[in-house]
C-alpha positions in Angstrom: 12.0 14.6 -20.2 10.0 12.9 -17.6 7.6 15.8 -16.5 7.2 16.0 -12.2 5.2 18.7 -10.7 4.4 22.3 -10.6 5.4 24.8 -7.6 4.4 28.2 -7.0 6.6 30.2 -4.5 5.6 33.6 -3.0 7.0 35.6 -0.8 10.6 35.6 -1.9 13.0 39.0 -1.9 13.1 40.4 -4.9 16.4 41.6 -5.8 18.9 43.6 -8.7 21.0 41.6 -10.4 23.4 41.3 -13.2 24.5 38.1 -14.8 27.6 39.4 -17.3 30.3 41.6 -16.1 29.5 45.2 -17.1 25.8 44.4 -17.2 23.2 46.9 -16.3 21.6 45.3 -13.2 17.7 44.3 -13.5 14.9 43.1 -10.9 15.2 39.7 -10.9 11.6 38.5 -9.3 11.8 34.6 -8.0 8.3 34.4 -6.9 6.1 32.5 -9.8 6.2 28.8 -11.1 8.6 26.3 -11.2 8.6 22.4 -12.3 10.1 20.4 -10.0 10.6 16.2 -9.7 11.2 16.2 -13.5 13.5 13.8 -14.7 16.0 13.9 -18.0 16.1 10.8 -19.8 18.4 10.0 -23.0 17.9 7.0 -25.3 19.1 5.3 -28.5 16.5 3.1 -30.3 18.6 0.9 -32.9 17.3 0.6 -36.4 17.7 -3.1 -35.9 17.4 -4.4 -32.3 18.1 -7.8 -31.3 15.9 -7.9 -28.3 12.2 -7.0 -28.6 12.2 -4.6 -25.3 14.4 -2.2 -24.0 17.3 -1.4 -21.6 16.7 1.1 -18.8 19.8 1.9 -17.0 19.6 3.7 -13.3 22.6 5.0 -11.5 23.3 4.9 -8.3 23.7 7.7 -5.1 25.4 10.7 -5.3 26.2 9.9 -9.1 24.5 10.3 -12.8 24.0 8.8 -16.2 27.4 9.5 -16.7 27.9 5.8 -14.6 26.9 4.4 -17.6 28.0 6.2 -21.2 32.0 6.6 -20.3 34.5 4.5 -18.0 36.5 6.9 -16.1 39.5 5.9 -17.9 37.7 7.2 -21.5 36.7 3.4 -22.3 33.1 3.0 -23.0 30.4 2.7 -20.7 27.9 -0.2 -20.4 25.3 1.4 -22.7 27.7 1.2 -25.7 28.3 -2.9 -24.6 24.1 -3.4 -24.3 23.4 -1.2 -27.2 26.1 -3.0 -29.1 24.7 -6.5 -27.8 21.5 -5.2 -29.4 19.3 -3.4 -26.8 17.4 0.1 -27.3 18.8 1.9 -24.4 17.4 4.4 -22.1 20.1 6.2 -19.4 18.6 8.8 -16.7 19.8 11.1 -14.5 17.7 10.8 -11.6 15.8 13.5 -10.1 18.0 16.5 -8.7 21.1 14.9 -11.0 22.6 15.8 -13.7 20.9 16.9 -16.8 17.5 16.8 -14.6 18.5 20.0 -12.5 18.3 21.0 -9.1 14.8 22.9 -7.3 15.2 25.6 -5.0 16.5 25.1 -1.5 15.2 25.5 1.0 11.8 26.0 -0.7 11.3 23.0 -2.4 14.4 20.9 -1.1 13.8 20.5 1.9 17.0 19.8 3.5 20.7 20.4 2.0 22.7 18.5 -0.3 25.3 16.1 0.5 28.9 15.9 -1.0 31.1 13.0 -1.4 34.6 13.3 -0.8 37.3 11.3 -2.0 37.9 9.2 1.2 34.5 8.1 1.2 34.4 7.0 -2.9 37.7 5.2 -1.9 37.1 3.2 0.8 32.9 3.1 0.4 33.2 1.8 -3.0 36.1 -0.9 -1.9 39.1 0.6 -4.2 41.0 0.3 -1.3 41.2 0.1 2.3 42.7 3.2 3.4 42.9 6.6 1.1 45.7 8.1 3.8 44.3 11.9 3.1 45.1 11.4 -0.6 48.5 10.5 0.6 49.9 7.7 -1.0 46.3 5.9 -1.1 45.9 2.1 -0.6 44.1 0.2 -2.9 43.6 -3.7 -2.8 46.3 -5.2 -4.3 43.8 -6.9 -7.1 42.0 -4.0 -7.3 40.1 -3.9 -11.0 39.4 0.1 -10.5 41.4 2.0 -13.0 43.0 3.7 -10.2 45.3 6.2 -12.6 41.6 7.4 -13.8 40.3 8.1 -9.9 40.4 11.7 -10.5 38.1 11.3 -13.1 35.7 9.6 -11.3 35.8 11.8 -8.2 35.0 14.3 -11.1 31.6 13.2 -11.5 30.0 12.8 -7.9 27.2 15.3 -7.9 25.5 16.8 -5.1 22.3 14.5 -3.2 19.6 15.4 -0.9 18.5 12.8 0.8 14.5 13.6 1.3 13.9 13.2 -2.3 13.3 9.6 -2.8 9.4 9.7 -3.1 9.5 12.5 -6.9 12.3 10.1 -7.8 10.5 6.7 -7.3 7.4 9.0 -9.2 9.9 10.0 -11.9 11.1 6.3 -12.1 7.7 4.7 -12.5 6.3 7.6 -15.1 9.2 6.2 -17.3 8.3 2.4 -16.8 5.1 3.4 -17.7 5.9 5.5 -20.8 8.6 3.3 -22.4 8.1 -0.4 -20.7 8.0 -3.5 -21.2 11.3 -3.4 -20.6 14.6 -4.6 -18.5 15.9 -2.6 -15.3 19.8 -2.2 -15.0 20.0 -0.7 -12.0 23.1 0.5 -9.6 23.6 0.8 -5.6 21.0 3.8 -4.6 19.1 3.1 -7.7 18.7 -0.7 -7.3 15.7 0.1 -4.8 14.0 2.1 -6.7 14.5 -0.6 -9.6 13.2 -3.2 -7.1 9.8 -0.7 -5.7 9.4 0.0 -9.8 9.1 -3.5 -10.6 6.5 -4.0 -7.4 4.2 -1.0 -8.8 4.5 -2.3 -12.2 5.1 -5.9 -12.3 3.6 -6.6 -16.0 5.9 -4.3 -17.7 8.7 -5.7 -16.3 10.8 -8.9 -18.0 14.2 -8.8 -15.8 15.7 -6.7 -13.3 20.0 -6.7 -13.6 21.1 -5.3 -9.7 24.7 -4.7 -9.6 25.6 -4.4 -5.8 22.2 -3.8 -4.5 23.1 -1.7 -1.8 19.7 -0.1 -0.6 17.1 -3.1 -1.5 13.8 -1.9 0.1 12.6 -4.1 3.0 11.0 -7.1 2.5 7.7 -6.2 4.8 4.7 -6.1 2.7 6.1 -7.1 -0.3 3.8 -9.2 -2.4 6.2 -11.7 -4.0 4.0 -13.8 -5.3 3.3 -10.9 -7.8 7.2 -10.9 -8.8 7.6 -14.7 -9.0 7.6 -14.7 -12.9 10.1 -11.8 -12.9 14.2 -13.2 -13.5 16.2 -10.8 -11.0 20.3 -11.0 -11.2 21.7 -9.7 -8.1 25.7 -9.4 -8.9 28.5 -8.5 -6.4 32.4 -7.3 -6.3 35.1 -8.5 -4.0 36.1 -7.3 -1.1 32.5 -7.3 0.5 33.8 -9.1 4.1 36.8 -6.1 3.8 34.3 -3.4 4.7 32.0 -2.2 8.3 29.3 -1.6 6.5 28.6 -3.8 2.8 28.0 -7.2 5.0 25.4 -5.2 6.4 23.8 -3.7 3.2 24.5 -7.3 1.3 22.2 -8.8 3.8 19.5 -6.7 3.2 19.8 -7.8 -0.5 20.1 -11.0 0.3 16.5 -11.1 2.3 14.8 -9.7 -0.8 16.2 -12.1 -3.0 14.9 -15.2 -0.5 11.9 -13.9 -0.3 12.2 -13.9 -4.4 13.5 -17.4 -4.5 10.9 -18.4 -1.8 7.7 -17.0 -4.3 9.3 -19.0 -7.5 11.3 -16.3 -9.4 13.7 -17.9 -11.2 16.5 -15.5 -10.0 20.3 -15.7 -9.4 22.8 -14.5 -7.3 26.1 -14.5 -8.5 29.3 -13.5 -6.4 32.4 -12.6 -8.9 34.9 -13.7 -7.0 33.0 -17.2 -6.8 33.1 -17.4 -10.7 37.4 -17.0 -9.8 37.0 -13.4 -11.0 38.3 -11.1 -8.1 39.1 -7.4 -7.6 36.0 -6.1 -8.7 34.8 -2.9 -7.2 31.2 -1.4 -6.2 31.7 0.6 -9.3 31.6 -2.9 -11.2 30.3 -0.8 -14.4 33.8 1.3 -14.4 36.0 -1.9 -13.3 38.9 -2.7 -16.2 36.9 -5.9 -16.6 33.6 -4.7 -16.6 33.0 -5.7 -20.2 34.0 -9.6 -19.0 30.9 -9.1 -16.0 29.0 -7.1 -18.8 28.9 -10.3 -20.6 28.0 -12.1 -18.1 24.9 -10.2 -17.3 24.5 -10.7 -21.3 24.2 -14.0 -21.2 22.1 -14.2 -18.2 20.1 -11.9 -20.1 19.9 -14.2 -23.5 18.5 -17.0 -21.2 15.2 -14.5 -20.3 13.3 -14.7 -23.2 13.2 -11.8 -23.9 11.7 -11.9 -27.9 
């Protein structure tokens, strides 16, 4: 567990309660301490790794670790493939996810969590077009999404709160400190804090994997020259000129990896569908062919040097 901060609250009711049915009530006093910004981490080191650092693996908005261990349709997730391929692996659940628990709202939190329904995972995350109310929903017709296991995926959205991002990136970098050198796999929401982690920290980084960096930070007062010996792979799905909004957040990407290319990095940026591999999803992790990318981000990987 990445340790954040303590809170004290005071000032809050003080109430009977019982927590089992038939229970005697008792006071139940919420005014005192609490740790808050703390982070859950899980990791398998392999008696015999083939690489001489480690794998850490950051999911993306509104999601978990879960993005990584298990496929939505019960296949393996991508930290069996790495840890198979020989990498001590290290999956989180970011701040206010998952396994790392919520803080009070709305005495620490701020603000209130946001939900993500079904429409949006649909047709945000490019399985399709139009989800029709859950009525006969559209998918691309090359779609890689295991769309019979969508219910499963919808599953394991978790709540967000959007004024968090500042005990996350603190949780983040704590952990690059702790367990780094290391490589960054990072996903959508949690490819800018991969990108911010490897600014703050850019000797205990060796190669930063983004897979659809949907929220790369701005470029503005980043020193690339700092990064230039750092390998980024920026990787991308299909269906990116299908949607309003991912020209918009691929551009973005695209400005932080010139200004990459522009310093020296020796970093890539690879389109699937330009490799003739097409249907792939913003949940390229999930994807029925996601071990095929996963080896491609292997062998990118294998080029690094990373022994």
């Amino acid at each position: 567990m990445i340790l954040g901060r303590d809170v004290k609250l005071s000032g809050q009711p003080v109430t009977d309660i019982a927590t089992a049915p038939n229970m005697k009530p008792f006071r139940n006093d919420p005014n005192g301490d609490y740790e808050t910004g703390q982070m859950y981490v899980e990791y398998v080191k392999l008696a015999h790794p083939r690489f001489a650092v480690p794998m850490l693996m950051w999911h993306g908005g509104g999601l978990t670790g879960e993005t990584w261990e298990t496929k939505p349709d019960g296949q393996p997730g991508w930290n069996t493939f790495f840890m198979r391929a020989g990498f001590d692996v290290y999956v989180s659940d970011a701040v206010e996810r998952g396994k790392s628990t919520w803080s009070k709202f709305p005495e620490i939190y701020k603000t209130p969590p946001i939900f993500r329904t079904k429409k949006e995972a649909w047709e945000l995350f490019r399985l399709g077009p139009n989800y029709n109310d859950g009525k006969n929903p559209v998918a691309y017709s090359n779609t890689q999404f295991p769309l019979q296991a969508f219910r499963s995926f919808a599953a394991e959205n978790a709540p967000r709160w959007l004024t968090n991002d500042v005990p996350t990136q603190e949780a983040y970098d704590k952990e690059v400190q702790k367990v780094c050198p290391c490589v960054l796999v990072a996903h959508s929401q949690g490819t800018s804090f991969a990108l911010r982690a490897a600014e703050h920290a850019p000797d205990k980084i060796k190669a930063v994997v983004l897979v659809e960096a949907s929220s790369a930070p701005m470029t503005k007062g980043v020193d690339f020259a700092a990064l230039k010996h750092i390998p980024y792979l920026f990787i991308w799905g299909d269906h990116i000129n299908d949607s309003p909004l991912w020209p918009g957040f691929q551009a973005k990407a695209r400005a932080y990896y010139d200004g990459l290319r522009a310093a020296g990095s020796p970093s890539e940026w690879v389109s699937l569908p330009d490799l003739g591999i097409h249907g792939n999803t913003h949940l390229i992790m999930m994807d029925r062919n996601s071990d095929q990318v996963a080896q491609i981000v292997l062998h990118w990987l294998d080029k690094q040097h990373l022994n």
